[in-house]
N, CA, C and O of each residue as an XYZ file, in Angstrom:
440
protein
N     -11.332     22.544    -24.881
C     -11.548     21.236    -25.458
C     -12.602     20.503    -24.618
O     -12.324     20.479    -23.419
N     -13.822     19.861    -24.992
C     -14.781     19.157    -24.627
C     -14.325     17.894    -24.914
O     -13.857     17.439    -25.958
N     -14.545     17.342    -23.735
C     -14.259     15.111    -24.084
C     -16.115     14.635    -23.979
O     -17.137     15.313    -23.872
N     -15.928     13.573    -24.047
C     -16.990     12.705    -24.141
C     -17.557     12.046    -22.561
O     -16.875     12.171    -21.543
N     -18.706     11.445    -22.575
C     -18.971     11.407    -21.027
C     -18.080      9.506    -21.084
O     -17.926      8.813    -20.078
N     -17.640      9.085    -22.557
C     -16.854      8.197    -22.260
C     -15.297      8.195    -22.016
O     -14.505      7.444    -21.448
N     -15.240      9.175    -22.587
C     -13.759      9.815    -22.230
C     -13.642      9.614    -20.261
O     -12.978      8.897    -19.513
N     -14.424     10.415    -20.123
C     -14.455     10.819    -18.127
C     -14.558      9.082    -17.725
O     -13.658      8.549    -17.076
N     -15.405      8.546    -18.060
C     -14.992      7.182    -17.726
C     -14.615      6.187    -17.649
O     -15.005      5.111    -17.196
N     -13.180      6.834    -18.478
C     -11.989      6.397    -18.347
C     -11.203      6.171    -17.151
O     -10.476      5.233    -16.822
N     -11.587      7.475    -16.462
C     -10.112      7.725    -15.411
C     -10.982      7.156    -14.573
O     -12.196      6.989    -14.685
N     -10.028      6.797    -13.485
C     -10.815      5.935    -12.431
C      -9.976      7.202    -11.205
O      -8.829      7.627    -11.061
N     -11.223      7.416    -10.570
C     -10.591      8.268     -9.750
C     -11.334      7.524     -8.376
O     -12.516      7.184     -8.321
N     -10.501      7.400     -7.494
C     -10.780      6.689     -6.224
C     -10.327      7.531     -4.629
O      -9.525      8.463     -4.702
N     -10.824      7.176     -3.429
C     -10.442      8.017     -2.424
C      -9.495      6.898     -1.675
O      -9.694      5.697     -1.860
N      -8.743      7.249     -1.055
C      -7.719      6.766     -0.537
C      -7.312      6.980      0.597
O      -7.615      8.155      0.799
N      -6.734      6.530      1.619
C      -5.834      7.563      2.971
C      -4.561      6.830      2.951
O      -4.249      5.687      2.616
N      -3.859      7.945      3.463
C      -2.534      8.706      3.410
C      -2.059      7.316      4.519
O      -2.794      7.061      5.473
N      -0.704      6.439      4.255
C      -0.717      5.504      5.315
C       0.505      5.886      5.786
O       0.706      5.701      6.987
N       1.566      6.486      4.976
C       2.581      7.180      4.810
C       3.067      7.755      4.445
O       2.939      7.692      3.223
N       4.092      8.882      4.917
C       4.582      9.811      4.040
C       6.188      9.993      4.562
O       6.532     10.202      5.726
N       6.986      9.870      3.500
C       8.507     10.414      3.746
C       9.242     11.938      2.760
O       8.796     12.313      1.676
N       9.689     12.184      3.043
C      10.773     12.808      1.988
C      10.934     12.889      1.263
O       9.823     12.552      0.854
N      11.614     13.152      0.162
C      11.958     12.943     -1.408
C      12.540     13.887     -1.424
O      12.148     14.990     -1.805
N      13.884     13.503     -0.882
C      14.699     14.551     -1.701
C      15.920     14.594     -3.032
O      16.697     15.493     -3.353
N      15.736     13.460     -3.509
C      16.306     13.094     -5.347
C      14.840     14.098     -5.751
O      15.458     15.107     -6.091
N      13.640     14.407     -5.898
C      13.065     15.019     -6.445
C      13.638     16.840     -6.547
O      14.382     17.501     -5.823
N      12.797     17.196     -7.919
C      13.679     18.754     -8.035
C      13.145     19.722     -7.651
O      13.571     20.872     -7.540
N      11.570     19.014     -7.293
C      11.475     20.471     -6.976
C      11.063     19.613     -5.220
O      11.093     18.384     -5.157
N      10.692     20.518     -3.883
C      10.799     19.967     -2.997
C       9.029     19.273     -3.042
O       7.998     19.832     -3.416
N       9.290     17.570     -2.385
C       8.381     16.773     -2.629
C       8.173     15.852     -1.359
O       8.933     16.044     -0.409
N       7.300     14.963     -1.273
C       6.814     13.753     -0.318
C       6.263     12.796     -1.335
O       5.305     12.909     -2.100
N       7.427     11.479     -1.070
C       6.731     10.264     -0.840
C       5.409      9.869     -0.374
O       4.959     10.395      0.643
N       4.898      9.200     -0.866
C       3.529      8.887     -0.506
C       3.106      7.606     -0.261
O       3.753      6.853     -0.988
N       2.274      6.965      0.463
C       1.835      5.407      0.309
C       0.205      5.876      1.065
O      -0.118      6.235      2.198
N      -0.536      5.655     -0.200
C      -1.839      5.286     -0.260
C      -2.705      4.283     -0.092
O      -2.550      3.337     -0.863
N      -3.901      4.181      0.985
C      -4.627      3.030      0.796
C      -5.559      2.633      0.270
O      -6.162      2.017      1.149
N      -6.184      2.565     -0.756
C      -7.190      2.608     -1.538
C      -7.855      1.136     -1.547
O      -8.088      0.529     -2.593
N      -8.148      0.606     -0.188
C      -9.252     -0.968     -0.125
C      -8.644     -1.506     -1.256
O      -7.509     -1.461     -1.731
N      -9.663     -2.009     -1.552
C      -9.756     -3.440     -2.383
C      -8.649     -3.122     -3.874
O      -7.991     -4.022     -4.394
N      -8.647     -1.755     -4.334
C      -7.472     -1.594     -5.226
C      -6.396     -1.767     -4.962
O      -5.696     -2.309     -5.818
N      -5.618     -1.269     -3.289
C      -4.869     -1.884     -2.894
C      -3.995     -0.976     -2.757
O      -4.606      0.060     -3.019
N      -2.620     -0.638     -2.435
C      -1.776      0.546     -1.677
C      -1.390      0.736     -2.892
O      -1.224     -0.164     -3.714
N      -1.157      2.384     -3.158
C      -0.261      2.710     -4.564
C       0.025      3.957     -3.846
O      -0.627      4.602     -3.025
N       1.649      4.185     -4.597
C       2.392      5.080     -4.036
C       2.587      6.396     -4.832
O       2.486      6.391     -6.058
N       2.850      7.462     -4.171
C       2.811      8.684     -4.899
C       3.966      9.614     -4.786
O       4.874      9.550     -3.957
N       3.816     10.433     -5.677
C       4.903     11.592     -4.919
C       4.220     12.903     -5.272
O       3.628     13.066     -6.338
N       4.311     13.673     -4.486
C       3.591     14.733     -4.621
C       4.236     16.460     -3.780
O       4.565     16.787     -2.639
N       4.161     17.012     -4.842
C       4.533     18.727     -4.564
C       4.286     19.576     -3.550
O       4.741     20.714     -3.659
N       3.582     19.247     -2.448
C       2.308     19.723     -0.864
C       3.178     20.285      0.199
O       2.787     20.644      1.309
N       4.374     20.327     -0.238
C       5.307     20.581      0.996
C       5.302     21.805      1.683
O       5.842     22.098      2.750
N       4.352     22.738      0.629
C       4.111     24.195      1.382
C       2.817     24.124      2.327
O       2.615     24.956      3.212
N       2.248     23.409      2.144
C       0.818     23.579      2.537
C       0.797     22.323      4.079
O       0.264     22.516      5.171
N       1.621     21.020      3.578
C       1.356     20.100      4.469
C       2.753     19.191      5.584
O       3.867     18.758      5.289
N       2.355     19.207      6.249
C       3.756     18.761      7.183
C       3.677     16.940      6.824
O       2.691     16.603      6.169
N       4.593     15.900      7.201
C       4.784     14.411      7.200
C       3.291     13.736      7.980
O       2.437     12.912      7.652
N       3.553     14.602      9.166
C       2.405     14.170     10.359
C       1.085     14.405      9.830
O       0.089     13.681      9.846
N       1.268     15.536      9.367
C      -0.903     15.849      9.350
C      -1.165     14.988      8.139
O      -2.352     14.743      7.925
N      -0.439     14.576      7.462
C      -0.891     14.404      6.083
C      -1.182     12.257      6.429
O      -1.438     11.479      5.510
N      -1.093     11.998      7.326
C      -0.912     10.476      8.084
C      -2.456     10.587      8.697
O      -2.885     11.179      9.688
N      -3.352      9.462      7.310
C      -4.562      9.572      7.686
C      -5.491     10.043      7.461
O      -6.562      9.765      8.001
N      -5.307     10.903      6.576
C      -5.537     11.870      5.584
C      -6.667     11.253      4.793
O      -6.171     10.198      4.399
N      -7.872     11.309      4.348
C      -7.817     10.586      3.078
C      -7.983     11.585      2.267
O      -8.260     12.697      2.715
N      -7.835     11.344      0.864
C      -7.252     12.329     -0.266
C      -8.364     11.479     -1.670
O      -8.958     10.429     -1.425
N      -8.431     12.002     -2.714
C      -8.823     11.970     -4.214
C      -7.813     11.559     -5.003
O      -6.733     12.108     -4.785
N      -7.865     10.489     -6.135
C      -6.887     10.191     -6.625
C      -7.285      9.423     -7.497
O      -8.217      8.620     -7.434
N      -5.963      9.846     -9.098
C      -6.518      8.989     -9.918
C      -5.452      7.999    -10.087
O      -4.294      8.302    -10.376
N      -5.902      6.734     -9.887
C      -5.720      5.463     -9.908
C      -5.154      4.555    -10.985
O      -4.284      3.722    -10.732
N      -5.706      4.749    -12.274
C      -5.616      4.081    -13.363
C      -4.473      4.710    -14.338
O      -4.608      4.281    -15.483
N      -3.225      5.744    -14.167
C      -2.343      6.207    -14.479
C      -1.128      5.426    -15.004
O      -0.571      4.865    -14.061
N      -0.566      5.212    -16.098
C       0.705      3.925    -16.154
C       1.856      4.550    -14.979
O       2.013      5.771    -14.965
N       2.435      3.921    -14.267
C       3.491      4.133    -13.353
C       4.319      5.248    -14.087
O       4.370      5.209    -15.316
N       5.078      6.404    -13.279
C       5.460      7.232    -13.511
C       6.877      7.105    -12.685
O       6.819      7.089    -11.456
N       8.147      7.015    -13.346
C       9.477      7.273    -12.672
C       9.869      8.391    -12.587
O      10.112      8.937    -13.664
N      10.092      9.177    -11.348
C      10.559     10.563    -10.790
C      11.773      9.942    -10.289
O      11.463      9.086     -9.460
N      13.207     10.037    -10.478
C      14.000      9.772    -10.115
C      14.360      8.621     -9.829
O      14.580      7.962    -10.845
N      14.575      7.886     -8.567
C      14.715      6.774     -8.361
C      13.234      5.983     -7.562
O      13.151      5.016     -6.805
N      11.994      7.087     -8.256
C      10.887      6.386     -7.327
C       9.605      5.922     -8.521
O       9.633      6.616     -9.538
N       8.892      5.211     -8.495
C       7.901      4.860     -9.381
C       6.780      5.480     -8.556
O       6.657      5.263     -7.350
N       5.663      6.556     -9.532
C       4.660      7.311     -8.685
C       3.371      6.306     -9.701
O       3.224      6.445    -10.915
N       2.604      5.375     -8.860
C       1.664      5.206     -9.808
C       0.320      5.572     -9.729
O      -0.612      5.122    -10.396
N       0.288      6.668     -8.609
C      -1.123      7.483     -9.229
C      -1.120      9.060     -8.915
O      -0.150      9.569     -8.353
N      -2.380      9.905     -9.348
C      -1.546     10.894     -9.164
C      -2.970     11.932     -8.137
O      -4.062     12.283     -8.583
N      -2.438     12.167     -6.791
C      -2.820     12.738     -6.043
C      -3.750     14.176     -6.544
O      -3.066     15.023     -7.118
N      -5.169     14.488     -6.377
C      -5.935     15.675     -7.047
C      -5.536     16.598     -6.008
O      -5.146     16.301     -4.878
N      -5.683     17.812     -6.538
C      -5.445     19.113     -5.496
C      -5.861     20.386     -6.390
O      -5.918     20.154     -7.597
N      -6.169     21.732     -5.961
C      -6.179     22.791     -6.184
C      -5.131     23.304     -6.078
O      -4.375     23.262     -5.108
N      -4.888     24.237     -7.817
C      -3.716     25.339     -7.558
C      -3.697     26.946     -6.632
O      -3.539     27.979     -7.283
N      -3.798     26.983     -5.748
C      -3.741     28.806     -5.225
C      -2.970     29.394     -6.082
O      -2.186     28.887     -6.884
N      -3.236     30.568     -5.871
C      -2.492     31.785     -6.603
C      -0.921     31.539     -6.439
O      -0.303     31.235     -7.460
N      -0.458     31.612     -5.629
C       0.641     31.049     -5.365
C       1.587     29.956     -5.559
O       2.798     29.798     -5.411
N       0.344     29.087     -6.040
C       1.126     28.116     -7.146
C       1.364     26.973     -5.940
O       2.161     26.081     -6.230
N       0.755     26.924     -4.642
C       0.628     25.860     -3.731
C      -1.059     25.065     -4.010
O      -2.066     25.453     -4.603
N      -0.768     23.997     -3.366
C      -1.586     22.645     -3.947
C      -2.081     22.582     -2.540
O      -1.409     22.502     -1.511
N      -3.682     22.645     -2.710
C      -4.530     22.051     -1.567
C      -5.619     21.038     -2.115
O      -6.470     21.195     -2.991
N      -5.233     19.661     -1.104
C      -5.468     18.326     -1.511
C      -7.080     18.664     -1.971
O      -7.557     19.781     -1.771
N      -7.660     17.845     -2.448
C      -9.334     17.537     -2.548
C      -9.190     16.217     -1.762
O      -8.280     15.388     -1.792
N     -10.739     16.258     -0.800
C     -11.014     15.329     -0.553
C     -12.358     15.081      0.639
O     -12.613     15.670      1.689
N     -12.895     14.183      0.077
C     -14.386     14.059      0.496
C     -14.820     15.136      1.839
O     -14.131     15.876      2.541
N     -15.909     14.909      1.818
C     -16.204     16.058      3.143
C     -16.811     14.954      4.234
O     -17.088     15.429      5.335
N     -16.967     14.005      4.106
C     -16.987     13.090      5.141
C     -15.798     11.810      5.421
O     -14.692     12.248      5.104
N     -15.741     10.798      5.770
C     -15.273     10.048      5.861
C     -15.765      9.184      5.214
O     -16.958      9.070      5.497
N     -15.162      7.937      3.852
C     -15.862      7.153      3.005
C     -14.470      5.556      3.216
O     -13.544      5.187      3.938
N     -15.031      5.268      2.350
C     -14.734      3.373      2.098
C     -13.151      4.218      1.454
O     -13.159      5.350      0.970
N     -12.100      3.487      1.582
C     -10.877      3.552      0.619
C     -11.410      2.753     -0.244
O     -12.150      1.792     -0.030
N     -10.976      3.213     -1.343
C     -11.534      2.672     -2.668
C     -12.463      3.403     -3.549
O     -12.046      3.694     -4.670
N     -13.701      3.755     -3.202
C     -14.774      3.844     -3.248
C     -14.546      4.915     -4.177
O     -13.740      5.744     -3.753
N     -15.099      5.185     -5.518
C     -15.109      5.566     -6.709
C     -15.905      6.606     -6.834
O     -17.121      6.631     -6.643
N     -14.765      8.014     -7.362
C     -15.478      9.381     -7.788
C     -16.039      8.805     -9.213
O     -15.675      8.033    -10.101
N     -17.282      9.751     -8.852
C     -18.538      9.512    -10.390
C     -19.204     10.901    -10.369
O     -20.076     11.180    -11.192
């Protein structure tokens, strides 16, 4: 399926860093809490599947890819309102995307 180049600029995809991360264990499959800083958009929280790939600590500071403009999502007893980008491996583990330098939180994939 082909979208439109107005379709794509729709999603607002923004870079962010990692300000926190806890646990989640009401989630089903095993997960982390998230709290994102994305500047001037402002902290939005996540939950995300990384638990094979990433420990609490490394992931503190992090900055990561993310789309932003998502309606809030309830996973259990948590509201996820954006949703963290990553690559699937063969294995079916998730490795984050995210800039190859250091940029602005906020600052908008195009």
């Amino acid at each position: 399926m082909t979208i439109t180049w107005d379709d794509f600029e729709k999603i607002d995809i923004r870079v962010g860093t990692i300000a926190e991360v806890t646990d989640f264990p009401k989630a089903k499959k095993p997960s982390y809490q998230i709290k994102i800083d994305f500047g001037t958009v402002g902290l939005k929280h996540s939950s995300a599947q990384i638990t094979d790939l990433y420990t609490k600590e490394e992931l503190v500071g992090k900055q990561v890819v993310a789309i932003v403009n998502f309606p809030p999502k309830q996973i259990a007893n948590f509201f996820s309102e954006c949703l963290i980008l990553g690559v699937y491996t063969d294995q079916k583990e998730v490795v984050l995307l995210q800039p190859e330098r250091k940029v602005e939180n906020g600052w908008k994939i195009g």
